[in-house]
N, C-alpha and C positions, 0 to 999 in steps of 0.2 A: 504494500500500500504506500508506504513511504518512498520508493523505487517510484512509482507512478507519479504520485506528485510534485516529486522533485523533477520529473522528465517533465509535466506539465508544464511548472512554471519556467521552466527554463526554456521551451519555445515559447509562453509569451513573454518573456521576456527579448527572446531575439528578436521575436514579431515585431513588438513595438520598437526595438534598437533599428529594424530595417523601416522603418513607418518615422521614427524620427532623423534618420540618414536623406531618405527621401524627402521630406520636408524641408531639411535644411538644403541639400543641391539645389529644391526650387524656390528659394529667399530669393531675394534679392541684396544679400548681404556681398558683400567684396569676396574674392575667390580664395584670399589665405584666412580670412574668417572661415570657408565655408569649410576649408580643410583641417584647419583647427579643430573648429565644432566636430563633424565627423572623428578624428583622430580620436577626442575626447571620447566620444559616445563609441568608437568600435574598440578601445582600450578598456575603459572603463564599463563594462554594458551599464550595469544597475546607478552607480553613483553618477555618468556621466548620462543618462538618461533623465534622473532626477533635476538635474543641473539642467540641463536642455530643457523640460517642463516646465522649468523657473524662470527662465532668464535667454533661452537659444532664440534664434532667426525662426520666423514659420515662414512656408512657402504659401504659395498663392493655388490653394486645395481649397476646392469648396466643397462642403459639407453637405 
């Protein structure tokens, strides 16, 4: 059970790391921001996701 869950969270966790990557490429932020950002988030998933929720570039995704 615990095997399961821990496989759960950790595709969404990557889910939403590929979902905040993509967001950030379509900002309109400058191009060594957008690298940075990325770097952050595909280094860090969890902390540098959080961070990006706070504070990252969004792209222009409409809902």
């Amino acid at each position: 059970m615990g095997s399961t869950l821990y496989s759960l969270l950790t595709l969404v966790i990557f889910a939403l790391d590929i979902w905040a990557i993509i967001n950030v490429v379509k900002s309109s932020a400058d191009t060594v921001k957008k690298v940075l950002w990325v770097a952050l988030v595909a280094f860090l998933p969890v902390l540098g996701l959080i961070i990006w929720a706070l504070a990252g570039p969004r792209g222009n995704v409409r809902l």
